[in-house]
DSSP file (Angstrom, degrees, kcal/mol; ACC not computed):
  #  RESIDUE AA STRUCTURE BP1 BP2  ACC     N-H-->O    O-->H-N    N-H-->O    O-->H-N    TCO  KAPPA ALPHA  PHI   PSI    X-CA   Y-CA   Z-CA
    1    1 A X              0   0    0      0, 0.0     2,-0.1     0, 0.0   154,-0.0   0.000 360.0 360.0 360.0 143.4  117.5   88.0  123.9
    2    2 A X        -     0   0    0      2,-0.1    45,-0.0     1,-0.1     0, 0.0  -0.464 360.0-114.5 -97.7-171.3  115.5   90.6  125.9
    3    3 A X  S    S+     0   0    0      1,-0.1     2,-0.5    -2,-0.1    -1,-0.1  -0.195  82.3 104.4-114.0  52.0  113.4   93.1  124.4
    4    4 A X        +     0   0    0      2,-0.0     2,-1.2     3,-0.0    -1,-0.1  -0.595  40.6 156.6-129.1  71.3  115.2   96.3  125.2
    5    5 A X        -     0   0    0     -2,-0.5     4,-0.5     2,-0.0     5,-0.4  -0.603  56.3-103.3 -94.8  94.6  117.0   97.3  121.4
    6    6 A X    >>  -     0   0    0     -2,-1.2     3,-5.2   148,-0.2     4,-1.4   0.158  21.6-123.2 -26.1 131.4  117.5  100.8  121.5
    7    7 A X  H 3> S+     0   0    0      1,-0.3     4,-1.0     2,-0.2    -1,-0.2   0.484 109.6  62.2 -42.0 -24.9  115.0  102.7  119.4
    8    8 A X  H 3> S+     0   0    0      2,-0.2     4,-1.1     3,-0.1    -1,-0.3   0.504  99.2  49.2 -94.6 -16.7  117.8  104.2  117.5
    9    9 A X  H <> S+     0   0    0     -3,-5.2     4,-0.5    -4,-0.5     5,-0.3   0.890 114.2  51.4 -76.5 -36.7  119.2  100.9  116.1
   10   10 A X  H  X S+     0   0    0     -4,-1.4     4,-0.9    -5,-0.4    -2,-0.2   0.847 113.9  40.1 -50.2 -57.6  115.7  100.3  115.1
   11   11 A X  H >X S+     0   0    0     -4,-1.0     3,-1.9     2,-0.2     4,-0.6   0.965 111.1  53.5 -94.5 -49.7  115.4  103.3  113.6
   12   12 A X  H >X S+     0   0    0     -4,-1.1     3,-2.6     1,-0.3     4,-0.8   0.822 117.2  44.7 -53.7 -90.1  119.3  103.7  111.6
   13   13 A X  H 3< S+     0   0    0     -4,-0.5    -1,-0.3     1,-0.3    -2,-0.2   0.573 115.0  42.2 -65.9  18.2  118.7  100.1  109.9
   14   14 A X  H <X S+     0   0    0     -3,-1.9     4,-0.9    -4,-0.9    -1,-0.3   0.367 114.2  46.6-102.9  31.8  115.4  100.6  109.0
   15   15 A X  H <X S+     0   0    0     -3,-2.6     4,-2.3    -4,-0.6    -2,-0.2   0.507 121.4  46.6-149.1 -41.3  116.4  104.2  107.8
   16   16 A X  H  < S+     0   0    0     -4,-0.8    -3,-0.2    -5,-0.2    -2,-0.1   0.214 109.6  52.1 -85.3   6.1  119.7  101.7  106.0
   17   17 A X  H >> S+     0   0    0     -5,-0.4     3,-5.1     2,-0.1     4,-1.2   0.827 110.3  47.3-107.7 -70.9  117.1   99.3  104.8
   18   18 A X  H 3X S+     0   0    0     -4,-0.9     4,-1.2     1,-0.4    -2,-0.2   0.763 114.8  48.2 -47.4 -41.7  115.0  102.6  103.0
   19   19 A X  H 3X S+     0   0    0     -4,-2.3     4,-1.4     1,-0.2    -1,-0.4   0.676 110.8  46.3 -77.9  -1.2  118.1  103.8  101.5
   20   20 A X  H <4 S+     0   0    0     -3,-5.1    -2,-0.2     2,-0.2    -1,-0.2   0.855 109.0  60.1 -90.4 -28.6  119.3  100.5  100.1
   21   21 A X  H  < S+     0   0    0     -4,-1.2    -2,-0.2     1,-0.1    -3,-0.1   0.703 110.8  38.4  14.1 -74.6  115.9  100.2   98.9
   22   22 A X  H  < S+     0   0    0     -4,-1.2    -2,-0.2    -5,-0.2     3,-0.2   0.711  82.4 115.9 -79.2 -35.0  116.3  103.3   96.9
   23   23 A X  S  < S-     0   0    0     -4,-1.4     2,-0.2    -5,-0.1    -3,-0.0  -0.082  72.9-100.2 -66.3 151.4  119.7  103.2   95.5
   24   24 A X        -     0   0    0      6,-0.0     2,-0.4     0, 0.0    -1,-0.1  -0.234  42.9-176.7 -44.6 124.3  120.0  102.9   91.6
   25   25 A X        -     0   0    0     -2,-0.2     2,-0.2    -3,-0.2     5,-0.1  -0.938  34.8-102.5-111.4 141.4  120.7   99.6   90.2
   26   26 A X    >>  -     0   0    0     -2,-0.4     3,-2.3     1,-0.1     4,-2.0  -0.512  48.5-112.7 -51.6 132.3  121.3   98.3   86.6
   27   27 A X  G >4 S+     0   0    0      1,-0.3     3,-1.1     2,-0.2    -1,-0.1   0.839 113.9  60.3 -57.6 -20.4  118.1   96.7   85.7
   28   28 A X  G 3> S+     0   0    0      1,-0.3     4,-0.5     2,-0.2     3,-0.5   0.860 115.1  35.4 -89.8  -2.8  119.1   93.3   85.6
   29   29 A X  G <4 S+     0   0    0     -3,-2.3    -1,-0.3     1,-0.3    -2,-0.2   0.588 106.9  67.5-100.3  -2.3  120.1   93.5   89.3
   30   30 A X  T << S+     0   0    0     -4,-2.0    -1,-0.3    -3,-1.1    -2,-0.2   0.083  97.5  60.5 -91.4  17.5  117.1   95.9   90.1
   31   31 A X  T  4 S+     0   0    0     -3,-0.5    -2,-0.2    -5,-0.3    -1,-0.2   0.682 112.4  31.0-100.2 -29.9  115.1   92.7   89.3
   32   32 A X  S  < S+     0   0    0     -4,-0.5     2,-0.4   103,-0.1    -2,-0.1   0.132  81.2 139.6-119.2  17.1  116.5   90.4   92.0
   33   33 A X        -     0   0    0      1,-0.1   106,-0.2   -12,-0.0   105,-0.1  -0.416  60.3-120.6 -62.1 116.9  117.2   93.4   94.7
   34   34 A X        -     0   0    0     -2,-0.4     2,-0.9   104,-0.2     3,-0.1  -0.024  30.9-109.1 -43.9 161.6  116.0   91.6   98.4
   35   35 A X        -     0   0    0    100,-0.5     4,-0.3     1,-0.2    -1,-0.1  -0.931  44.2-173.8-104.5 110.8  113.1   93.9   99.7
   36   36 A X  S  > S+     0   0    0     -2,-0.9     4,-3.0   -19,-0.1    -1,-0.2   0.973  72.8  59.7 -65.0 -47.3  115.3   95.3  102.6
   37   37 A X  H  > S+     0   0    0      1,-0.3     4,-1.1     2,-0.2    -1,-0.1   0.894 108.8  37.2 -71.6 -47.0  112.6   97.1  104.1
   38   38 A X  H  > S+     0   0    0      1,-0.2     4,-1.7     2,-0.2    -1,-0.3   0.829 116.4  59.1 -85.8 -13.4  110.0   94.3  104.9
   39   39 A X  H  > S+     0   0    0     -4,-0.3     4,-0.8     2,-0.1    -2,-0.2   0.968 111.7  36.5 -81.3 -27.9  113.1   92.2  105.7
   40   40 A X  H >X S+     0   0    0     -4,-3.0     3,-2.2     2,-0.2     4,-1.0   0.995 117.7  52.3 -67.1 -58.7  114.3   94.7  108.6
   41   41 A X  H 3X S+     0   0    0     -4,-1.1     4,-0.8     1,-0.3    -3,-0.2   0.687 109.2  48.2   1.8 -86.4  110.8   95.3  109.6
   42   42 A X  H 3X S+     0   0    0     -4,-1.7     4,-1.5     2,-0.2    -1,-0.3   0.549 108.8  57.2 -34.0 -34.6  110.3   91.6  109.9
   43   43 A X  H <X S+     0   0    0     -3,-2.2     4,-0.8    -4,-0.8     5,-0.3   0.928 114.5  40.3 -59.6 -93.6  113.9   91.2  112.1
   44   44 A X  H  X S+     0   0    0     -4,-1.0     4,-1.9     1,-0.2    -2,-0.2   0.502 109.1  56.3 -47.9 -27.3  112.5   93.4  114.2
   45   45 A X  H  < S+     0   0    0     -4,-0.8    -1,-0.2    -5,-0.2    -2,-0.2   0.961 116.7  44.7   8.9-107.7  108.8   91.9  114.1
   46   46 A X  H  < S+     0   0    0     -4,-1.5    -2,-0.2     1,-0.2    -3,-0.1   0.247 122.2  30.5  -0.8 -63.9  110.5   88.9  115.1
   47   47 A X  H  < S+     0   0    0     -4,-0.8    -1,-0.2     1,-0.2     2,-0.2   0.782 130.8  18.1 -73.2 -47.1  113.0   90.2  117.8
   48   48 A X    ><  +     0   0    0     -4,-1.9     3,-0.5    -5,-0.3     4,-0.2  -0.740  64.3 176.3-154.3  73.0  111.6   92.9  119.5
   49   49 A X  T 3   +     0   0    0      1,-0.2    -4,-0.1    -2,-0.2    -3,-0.1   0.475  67.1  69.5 -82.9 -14.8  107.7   93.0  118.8
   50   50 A X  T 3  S+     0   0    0      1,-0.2    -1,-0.2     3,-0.1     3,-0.1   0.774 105.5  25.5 -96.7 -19.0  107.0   96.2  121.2
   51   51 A X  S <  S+     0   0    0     -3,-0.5     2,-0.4     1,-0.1    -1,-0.2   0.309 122.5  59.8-121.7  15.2  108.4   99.1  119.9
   52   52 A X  S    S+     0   0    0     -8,-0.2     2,-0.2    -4,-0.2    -1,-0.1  -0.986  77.4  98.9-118.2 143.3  108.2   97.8  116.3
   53   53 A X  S    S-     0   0    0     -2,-0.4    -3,-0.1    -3,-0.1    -8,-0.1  -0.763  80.1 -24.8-167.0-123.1  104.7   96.9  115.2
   54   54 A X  S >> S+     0   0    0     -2,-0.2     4,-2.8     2,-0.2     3,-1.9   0.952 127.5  44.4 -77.4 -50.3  101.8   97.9  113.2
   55   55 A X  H >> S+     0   0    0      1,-0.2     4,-2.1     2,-0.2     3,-1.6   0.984 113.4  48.8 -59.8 -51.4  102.2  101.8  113.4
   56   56 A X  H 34 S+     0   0    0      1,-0.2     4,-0.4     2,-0.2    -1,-0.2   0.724 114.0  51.2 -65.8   5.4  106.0  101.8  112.7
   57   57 A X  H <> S+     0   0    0     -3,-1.9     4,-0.7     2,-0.2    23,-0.3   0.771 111.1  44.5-104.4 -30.6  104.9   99.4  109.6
   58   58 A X  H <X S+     0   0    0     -4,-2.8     4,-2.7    -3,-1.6    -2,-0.2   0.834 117.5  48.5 -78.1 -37.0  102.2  101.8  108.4
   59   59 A X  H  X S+     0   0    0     -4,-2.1     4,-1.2    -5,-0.5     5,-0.4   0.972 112.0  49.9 -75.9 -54.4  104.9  105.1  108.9
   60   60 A X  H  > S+     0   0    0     -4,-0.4     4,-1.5    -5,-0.3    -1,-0.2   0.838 107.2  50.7 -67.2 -16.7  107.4  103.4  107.2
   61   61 A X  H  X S+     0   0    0     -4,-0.7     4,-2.9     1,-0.2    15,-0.4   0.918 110.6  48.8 -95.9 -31.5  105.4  102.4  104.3
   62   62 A X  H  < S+     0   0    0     -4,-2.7     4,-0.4     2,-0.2    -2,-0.2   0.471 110.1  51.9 -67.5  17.3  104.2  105.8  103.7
   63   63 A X  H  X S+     0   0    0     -4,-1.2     4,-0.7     2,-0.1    -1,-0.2   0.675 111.0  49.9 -97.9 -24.2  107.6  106.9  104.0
   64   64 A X  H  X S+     0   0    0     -4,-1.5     4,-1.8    -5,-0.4     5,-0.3   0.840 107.2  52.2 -62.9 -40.4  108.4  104.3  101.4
   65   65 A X  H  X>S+     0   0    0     -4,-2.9     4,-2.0     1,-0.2     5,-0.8   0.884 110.0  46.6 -83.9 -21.7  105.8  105.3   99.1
   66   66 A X  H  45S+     0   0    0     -4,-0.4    -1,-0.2    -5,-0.2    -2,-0.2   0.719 111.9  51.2 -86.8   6.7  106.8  109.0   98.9
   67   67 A X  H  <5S+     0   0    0     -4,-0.7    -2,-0.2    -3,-0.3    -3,-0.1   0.914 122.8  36.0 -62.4 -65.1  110.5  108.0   98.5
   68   68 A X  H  <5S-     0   0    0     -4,-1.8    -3,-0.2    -5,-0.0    -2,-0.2   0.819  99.2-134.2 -41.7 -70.2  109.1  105.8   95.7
   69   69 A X  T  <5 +     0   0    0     -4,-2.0     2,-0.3    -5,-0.3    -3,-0.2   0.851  60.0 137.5  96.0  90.9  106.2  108.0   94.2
   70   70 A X      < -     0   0    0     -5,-0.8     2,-0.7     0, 0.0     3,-0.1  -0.544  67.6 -55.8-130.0-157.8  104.1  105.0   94.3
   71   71 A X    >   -     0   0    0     -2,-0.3     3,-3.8     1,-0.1     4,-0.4  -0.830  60.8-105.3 -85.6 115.0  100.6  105.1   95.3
   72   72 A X  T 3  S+     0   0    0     -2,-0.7     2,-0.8     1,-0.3   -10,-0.1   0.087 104.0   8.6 -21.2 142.2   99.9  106.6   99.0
   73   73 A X  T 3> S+     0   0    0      1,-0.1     4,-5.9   -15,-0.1    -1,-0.3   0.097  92.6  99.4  73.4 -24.8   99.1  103.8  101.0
   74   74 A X  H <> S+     0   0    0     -3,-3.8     4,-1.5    -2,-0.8    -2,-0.1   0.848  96.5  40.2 -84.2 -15.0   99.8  100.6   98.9
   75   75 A X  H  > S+     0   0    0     -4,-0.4     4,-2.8   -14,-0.2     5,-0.4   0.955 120.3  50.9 -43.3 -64.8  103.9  100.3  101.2
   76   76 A X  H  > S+     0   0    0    -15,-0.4     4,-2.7     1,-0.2    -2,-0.2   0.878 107.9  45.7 -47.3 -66.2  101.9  101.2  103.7
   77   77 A X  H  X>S+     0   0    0     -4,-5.9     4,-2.4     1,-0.2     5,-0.6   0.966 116.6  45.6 -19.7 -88.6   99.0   98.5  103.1
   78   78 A X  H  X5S+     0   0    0     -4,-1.5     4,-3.4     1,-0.3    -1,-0.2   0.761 108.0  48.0 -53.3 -29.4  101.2   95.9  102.8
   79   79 A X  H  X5S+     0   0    0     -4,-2.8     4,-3.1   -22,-0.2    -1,-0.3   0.897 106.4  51.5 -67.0 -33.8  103.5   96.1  105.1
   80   80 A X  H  X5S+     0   0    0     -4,-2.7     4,-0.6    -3,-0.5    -1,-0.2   0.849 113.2  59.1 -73.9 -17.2  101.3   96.7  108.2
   81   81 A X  H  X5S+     0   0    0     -4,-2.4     4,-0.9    -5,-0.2    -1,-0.2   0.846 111.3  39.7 -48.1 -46.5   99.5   93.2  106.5
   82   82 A X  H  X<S+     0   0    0     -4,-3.4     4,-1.4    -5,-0.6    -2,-0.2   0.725 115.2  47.6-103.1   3.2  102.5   91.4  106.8
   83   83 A X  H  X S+     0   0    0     -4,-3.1     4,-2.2     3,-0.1    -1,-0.2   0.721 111.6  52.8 -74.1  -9.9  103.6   92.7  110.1
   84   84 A X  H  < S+     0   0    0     -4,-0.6    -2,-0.2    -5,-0.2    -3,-0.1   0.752 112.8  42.7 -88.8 -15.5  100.4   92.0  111.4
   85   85 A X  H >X S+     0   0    0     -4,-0.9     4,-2.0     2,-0.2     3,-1.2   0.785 115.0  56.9 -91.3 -52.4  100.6   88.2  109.9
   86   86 A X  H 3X S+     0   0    0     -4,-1.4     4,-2.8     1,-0.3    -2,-0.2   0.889 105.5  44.2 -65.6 -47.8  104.1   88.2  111.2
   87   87 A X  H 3< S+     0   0    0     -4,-2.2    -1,-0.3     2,-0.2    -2,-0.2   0.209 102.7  66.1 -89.4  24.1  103.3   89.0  114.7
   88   88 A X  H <4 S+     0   0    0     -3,-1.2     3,-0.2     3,-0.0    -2,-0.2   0.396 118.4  26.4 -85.1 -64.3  100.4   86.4  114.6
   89   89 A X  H >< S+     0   0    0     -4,-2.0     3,-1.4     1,-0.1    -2,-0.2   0.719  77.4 114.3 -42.1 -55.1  103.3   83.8  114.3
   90   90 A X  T 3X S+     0   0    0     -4,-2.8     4,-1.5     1,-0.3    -1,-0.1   0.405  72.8  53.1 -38.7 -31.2  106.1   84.9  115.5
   91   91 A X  H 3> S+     0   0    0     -3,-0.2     4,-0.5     1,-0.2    -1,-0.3   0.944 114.9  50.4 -77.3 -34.6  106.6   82.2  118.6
   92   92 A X  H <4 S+     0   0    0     -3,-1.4    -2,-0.2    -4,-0.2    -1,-0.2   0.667 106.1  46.3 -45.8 -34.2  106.2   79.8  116.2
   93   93 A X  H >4 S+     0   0    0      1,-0.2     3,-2.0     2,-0.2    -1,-0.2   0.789 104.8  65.8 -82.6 -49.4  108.6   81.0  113.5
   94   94 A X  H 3< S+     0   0    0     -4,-1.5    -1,-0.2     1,-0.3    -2,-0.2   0.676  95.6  59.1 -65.3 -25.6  111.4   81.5  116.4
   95   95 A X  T 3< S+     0   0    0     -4,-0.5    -1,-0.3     2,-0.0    -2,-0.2   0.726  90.0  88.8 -34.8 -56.1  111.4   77.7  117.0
   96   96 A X  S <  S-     0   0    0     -3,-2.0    -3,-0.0     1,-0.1     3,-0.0  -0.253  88.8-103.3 -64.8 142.0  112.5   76.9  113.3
   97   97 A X     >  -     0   0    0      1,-0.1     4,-3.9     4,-0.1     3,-0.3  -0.293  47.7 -98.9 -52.7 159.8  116.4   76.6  112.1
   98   98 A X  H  >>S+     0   0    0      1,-0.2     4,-5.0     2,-0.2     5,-0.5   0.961 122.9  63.9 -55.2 -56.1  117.2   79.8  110.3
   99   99 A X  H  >5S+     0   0    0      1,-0.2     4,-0.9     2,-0.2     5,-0.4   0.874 109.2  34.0 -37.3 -34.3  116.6   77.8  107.1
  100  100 A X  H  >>S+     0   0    0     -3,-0.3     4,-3.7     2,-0.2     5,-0.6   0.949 113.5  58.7 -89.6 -45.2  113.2   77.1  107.6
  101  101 A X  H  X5S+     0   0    0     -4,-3.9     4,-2.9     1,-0.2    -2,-0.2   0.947 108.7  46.2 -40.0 -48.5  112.6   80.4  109.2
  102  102 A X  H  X5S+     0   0    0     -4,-5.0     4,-2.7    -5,-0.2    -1,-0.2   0.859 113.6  49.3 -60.6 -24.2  113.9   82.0  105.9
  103  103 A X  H  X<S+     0   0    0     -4,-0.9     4,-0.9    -5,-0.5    -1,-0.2   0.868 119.3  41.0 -83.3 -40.8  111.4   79.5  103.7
  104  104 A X  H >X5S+     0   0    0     -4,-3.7     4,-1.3    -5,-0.4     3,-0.9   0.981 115.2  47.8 -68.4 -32.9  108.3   80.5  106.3
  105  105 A X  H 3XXS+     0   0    0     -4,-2.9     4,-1.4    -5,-0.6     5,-0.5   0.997  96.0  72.0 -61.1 -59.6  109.2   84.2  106.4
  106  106 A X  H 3<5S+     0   0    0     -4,-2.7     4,-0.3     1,-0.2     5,-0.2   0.623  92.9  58.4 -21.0 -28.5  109.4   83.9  102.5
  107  107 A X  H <X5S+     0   0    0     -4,-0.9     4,-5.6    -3,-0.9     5,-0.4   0.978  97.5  62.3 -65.3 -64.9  105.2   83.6  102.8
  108  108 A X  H  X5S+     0   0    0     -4,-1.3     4,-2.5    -3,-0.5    -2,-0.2   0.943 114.6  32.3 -38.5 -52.8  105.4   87.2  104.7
  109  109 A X  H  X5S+     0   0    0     -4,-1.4     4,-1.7     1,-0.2    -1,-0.3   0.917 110.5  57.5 -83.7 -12.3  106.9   88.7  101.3
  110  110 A X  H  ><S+     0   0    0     -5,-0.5     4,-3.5    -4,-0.3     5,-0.4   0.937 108.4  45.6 -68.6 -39.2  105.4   86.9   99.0
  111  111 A X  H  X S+     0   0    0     -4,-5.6     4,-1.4    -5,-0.2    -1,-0.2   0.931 113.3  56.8 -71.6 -16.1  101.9   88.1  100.6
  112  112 A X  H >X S+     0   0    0     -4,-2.5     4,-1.2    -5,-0.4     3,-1.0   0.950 112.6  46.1 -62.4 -85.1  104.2   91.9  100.4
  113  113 A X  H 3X S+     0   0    0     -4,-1.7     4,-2.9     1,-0.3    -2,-0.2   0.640 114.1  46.4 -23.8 -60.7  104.3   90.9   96.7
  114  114 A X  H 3< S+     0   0    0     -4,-3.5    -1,-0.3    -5,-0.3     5,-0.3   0.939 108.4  49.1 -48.2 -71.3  101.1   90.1   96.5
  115  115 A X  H XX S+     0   0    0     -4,-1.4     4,-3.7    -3,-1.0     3,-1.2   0.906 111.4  52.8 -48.4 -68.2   99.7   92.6   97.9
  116  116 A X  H 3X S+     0   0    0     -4,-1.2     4,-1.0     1,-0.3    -1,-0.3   0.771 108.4  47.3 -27.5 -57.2  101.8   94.9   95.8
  117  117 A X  H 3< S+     0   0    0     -4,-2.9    -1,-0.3    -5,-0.3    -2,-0.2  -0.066 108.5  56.0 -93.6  37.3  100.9   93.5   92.5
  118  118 A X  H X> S+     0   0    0     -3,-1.2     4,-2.6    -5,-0.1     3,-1.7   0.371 113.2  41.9-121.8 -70.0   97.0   93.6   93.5
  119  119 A X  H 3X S+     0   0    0     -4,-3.7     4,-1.5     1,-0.3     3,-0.2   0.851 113.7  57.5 -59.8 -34.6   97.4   97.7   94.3
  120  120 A X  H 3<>S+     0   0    0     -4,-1.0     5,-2.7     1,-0.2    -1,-0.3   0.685 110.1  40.9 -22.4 -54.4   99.5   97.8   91.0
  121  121 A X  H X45S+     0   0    0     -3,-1.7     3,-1.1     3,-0.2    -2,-0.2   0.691 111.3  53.1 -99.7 -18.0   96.7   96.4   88.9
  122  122 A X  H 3<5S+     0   0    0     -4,-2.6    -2,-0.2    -3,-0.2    -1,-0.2   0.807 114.5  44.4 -77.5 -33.6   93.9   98.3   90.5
  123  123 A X  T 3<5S-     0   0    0     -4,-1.5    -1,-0.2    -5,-0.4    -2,-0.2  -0.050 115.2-115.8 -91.4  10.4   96.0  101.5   89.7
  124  124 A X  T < 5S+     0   0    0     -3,-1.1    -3,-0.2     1,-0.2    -4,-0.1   0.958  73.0 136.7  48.3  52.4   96.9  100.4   86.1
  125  125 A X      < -     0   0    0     -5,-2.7     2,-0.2     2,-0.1    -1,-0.2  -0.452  39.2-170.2-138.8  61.9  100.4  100.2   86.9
  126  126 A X        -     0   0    0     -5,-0.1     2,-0.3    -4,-0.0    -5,-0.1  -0.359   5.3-176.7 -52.1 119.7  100.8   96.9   85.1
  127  127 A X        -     0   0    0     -2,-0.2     2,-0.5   -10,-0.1    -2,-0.1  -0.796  44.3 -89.3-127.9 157.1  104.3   95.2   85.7
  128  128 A X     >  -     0   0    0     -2,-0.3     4,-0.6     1,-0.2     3,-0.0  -0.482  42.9-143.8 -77.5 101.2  105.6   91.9   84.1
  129  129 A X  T >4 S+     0   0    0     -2,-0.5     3,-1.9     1,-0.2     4,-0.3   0.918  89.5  57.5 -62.9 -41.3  104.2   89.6   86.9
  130  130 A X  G >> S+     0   0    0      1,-0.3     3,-1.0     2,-0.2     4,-0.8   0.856  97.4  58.2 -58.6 -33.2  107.4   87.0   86.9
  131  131 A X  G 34 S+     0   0    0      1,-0.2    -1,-0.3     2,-0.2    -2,-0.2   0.486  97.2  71.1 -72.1   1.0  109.9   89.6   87.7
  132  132 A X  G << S+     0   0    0     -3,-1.9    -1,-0.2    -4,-0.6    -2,-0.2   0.493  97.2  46.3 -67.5 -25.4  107.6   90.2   91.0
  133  133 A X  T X> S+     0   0    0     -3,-1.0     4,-1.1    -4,-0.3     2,-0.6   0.746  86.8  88.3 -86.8 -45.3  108.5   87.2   92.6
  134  134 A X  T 3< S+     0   0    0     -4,-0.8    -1,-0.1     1,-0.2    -2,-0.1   0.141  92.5  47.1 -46.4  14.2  112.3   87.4   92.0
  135  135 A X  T 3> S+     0   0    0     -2,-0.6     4,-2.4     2,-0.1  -100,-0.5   0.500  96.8  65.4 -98.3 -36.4  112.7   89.4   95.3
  136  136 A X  H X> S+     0   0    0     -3,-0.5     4,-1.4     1,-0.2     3,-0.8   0.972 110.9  37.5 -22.8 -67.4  110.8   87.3   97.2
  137  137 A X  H 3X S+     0   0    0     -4,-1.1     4,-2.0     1,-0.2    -1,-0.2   0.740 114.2  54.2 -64.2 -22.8  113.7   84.4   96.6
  138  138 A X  H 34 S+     0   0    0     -3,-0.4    -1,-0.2     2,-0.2  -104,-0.2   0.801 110.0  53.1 -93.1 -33.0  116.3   86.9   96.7
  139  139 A X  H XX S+     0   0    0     -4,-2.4     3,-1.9    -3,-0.8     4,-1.2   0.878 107.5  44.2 -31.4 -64.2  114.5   87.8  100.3
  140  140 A X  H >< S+     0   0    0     -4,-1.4     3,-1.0     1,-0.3     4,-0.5   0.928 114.8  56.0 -93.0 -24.5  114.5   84.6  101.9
  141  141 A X  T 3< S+     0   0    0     -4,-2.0    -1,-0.3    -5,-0.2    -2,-0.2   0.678 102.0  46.3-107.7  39.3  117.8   84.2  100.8
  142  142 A X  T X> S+     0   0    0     -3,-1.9     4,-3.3     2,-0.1     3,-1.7   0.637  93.7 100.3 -93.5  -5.5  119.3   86.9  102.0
  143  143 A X  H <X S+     0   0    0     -4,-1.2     4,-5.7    -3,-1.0     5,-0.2   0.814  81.8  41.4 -30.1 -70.8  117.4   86.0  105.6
  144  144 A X  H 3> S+     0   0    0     -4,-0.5     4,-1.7     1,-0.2    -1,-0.3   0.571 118.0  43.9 -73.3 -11.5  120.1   84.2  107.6
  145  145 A X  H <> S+     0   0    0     -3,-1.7     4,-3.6     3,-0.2    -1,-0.2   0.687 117.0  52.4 -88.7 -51.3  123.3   86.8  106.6
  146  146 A X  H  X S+     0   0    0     -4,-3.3     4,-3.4     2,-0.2    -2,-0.2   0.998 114.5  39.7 -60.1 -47.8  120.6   89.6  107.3
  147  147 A X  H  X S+     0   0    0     -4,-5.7     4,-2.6    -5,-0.3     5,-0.3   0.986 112.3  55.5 -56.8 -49.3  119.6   88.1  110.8
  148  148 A X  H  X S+     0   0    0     -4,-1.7     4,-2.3     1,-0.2     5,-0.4   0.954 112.2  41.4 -56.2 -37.4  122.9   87.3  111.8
  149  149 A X  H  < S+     0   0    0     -4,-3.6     4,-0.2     1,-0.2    -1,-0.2   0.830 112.1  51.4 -78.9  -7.8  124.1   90.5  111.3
  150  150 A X  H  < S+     0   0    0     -4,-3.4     4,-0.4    -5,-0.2    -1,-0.2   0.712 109.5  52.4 -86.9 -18.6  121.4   92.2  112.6
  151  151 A X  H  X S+     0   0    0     -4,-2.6     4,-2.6    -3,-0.2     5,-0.4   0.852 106.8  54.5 -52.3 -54.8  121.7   90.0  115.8
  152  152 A X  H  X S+     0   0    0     -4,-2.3     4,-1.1     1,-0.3    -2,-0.1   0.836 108.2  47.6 -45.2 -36.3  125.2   90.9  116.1
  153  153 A X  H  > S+     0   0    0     -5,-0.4     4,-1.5    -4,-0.2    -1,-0.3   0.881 114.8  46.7 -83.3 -33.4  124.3   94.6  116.0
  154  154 A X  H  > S+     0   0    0     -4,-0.4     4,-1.2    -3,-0.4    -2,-0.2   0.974 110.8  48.4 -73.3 -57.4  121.4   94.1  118.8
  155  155 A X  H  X S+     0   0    0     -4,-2.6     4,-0.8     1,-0.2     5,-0.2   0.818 116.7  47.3 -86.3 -21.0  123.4   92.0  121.3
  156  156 A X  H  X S+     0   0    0     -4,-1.1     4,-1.0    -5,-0.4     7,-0.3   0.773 114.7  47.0 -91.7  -6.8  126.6   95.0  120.9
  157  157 A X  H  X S+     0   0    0     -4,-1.5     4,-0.7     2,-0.2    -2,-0.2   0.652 111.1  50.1 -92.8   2.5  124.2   97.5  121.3
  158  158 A X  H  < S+     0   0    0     -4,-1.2    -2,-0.2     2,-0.2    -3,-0.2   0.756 116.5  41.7 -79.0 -29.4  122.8   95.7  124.3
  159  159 A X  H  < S+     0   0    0     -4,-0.8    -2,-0.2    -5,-0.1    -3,-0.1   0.805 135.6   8.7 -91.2 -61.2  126.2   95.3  125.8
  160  160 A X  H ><  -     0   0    0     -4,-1.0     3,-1.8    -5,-0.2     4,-0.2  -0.215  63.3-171.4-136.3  36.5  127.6   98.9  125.1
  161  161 A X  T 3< S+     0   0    0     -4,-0.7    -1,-0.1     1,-0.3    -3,-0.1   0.546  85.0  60.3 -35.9 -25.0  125.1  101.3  123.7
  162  162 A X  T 3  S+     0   0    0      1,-0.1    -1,-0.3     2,-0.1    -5,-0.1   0.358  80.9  72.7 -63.1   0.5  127.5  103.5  123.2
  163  163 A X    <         0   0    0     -3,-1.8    -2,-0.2    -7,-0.3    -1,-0.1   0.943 360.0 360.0 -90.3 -41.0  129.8  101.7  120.7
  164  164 A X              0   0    0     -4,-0.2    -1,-0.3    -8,-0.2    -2,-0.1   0.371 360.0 360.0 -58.0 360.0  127.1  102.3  118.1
């Protein structure tokens, strides 16, 4: 795959990532919701390392924390951590079947998790720590559905930029 994905898919899913992100859920399915945003992020990470990277990982998590009302910075924090982890890796990763990829990526959110429930407890914003992890798993296994379809969307806007 080359590394010319128009800037504009890039930008519509991670812009479909924020709003899926956001929508309302019933709690018990707001407990196991994938973290779309650090899983498009990561796609793109992954794919196409040059016009995604550490700044678009720091703008998109302060666009995530005022979406959120969370604490300035702590989206922000973590994500540009785990892009920065991710793109540290990344020749490595691409090597692995999609299974394994999804179990190795799973590290990248878990340290998003982490990371998350660290700024969380410093800020007294105490959360049931087992219900913190359930998106992690929900993560790695939405991985391979998410890639393929986001590959599918890269190679027809690569082909036809216009169909999009």
């Amino acid at each position: 795959m080359t590394d010319r994905a128009p800037r504009l898919l890039i930008i519509a899913t991670l812009a479909v990532a924020l709003v899926l992100q956001l929508v309302e859920l019933p709690y018990a399915l707001a407990l196991v919701r994938p973290l779309f945003v650090p899983l498009v992020l990561v796609y793109w990470v992954m794919v196409v390392p040059q016009p995604t990277g550490l700044f678009t990982a720091w703008i998109v998590g302060l666009l995530l924390d005022v979406l959120l009302g969370s604490v300035l910075g702590q989206h922000a924090l973590g994500l540009t951590v785990m892009v920065f982890v991710t793109l540290q890796v990344r020749g490595i990763l691409s090597l692995y079947p999609i299974w394994q990829e999804a179990l190795a990526l799973s590290g990248m959110w878990l340290l998003y998790s982490l990371i998350m429930f660290w700024v969380d407890g410093a800020t007294g914003h105490h959360a049931d720590p087992w219900l913190q992890w359930l998106p992690v798993l929900t993560t790695g296994l939405c991985w391979p559905p998410a890639f393929a379809l986001l590959n599918a969307l890269t190679r027809r806007a690569q082909h036809d930029p216009l169909a999009l």
